[in-house]
C-alpha positions as CSV (number, residue, x, y, z in Angstrom):
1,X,83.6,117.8,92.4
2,X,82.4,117.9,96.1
3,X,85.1,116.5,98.6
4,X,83.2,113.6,99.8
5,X,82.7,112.7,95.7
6,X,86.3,112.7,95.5
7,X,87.3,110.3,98.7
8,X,84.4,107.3,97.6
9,X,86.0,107.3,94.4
10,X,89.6,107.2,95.8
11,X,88.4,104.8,98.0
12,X,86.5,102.6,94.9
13,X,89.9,103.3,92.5
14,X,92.0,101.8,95.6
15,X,89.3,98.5,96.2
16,X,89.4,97.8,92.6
17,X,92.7,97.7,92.1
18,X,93.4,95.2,95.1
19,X,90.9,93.3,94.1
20,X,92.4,92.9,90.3
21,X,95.7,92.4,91.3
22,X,94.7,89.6,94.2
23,X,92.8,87.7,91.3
24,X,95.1,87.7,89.2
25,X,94.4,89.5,86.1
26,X,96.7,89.8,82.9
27,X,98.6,93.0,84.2
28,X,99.1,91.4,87.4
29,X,100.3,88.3,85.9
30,X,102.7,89.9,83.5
31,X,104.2,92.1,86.8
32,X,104.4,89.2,89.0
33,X,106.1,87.1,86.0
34,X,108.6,90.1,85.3
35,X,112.8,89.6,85.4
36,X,112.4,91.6,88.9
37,X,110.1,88.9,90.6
38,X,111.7,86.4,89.2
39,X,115.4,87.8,90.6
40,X,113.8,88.2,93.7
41,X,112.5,84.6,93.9
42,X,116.1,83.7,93.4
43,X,117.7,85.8,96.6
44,X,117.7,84.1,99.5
45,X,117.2,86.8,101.5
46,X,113.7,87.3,100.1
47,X,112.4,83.9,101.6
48,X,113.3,85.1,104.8
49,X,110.1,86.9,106.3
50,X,112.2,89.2,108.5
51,X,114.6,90.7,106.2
52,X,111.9,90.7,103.7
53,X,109.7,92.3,105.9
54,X,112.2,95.2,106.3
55,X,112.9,95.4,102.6
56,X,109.4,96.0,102.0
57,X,109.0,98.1,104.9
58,X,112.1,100.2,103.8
59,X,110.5,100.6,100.2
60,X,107.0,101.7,101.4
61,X,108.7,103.8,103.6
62,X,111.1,105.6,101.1
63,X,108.3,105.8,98.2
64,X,106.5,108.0,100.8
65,X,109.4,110.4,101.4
66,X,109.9,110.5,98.2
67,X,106.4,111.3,97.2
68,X,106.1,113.6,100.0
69,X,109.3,115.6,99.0
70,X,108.0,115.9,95.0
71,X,104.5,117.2,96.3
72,X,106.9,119.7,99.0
73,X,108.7,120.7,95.6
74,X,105.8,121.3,93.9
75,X,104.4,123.8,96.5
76,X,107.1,125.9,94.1
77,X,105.5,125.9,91.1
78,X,102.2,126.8,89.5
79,X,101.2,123.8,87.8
80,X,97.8,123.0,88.2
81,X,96.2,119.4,89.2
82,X,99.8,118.0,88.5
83,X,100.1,116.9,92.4
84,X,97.2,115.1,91.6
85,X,98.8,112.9,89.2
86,X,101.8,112.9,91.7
87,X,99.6,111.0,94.0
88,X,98.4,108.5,91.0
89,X,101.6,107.2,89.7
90,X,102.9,106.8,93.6
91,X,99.8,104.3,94.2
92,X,100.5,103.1,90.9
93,X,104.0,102.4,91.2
94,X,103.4,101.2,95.7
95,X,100.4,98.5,93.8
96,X,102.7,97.0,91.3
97,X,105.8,96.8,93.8
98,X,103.7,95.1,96.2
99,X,102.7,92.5,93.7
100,X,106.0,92.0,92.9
101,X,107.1,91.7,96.4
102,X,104.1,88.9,96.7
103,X,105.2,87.0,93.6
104,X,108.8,86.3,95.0
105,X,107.9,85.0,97.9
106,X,108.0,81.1,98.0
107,X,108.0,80.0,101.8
108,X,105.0,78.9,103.9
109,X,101.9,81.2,104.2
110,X,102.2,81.9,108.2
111,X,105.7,83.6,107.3
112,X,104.4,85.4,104.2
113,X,101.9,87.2,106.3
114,X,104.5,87.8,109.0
115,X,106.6,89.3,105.7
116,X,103.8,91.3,104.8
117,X,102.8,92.4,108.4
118,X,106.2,93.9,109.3
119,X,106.5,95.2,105.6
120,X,102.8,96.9,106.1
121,X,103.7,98.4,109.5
122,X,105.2,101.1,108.3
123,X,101.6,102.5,107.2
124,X,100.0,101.7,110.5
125,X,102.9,103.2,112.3
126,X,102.0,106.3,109.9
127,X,98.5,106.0,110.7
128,X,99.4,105.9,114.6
129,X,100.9,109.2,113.9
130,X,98.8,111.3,112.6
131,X,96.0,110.0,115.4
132,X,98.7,111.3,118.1
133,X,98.3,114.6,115.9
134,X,95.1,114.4,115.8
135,X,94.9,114.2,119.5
136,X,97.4,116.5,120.8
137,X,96.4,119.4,117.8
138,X,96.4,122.5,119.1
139,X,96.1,125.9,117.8
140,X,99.4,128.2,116.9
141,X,98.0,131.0,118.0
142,X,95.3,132.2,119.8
143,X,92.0,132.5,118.4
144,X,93.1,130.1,115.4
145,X,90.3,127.3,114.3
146,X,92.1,124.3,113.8
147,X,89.4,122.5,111.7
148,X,90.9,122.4,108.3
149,X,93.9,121.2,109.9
150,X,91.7,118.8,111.5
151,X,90.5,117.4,108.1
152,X,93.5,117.1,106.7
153,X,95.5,115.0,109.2
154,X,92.1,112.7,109.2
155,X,92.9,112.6,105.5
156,X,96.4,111.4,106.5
157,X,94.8,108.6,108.5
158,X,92.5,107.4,105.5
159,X,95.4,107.1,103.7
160,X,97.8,105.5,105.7
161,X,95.1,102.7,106.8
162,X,93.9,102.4,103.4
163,X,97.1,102.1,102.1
164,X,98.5,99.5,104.9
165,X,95.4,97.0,104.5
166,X,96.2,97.1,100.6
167,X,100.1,96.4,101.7
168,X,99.2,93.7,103.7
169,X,96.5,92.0,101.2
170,X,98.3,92.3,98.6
171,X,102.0,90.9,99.9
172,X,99.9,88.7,102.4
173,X,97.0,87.1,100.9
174,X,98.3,86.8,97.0
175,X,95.1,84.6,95.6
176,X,95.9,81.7,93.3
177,X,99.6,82.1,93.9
178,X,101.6,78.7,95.7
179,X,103.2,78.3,99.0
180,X,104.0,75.6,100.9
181,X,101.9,74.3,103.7
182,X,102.2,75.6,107.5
């Protein structure tokens, strides 16, 4: 499968499932409705946009280290495509969270986005990264061509924008769900 094949349908797996989980379909419901989201709704800490900002912040954040450190790991082994479903279950697994995270939230709409704005900025921070790599990439040795490198930390930057306007969609603009008024 050529490259560009593989990025429109990452990119179309990514769109859909924003889109099912913002309108609400039954897996969403059942997720949103789970003991989790409903212990969360309970915590007053959760209804304050700040700390739960930082809470969601601090989960995006440590689901990619964690990811990252399996996929390091598996730089060990000779297992075929199984980085692949690595990647799956981490979007997976950063999708349901953040429609959890959206369910609990019961205060006005201007502070769920703020919420959802400081608890998406960890991508965008990400993405801010790898364009300062992208900028300053050099070669490591003379006569080396950069270009793959190149490709891959543009890859980075797909992915860490694609992943923070889903964050911030999904824990920002929950459709059909009830808040109270600005």
């Amino acid at each position: 499968m050529p490259v560009t094949s593989f990025v429109i349908i990452s990119f179309l797996v990514v769109a859909v499932s924003t889109v099912a989980l913002l309108m609400r379909n039954p897996l969403a419901t059942k997720v949103t409705t789970s003991k989790i989201a409903e212990k969360l709704k309970g915590a007053d800490w959760v209804q304050n946009h700040w700390k739960a900002g930082l809470f969601l912040f601090g989960i995006n954040a440590g689901l990619f280290f964690f990811t990252g450190f399996l996929l390091y790991l598996l730089m060990y082994f000779l297992v075929p495509l199984f980085h692949i479903t690595i990647m799956v279950v981490a979007v997976v697994v950063s999708l349901l969270f953040w429609s959890v995270a959206g369910a609990s939230w019961k205060g006005t709409k201007g502070n769920r986005i703020k919420a959802s704005a400081v608890g998406s900025s960890f991508y965008a921070l990400l993405a801010l990264g790898f364009v300062y790599m992208l900028m300053t990439l050099q070669p490591a040795y003379p006569g080396e061509d950069t270009f793959m490198r190149a490709i891959g930390v543009m890859f980075g930057i797909i992915v860490a924008v694609t992943a923070f306007v889903s964050c911030f969609l999904i824990t920002g603009f929950a459709a059909g769900r009830k808040t109270n008024s600005l």
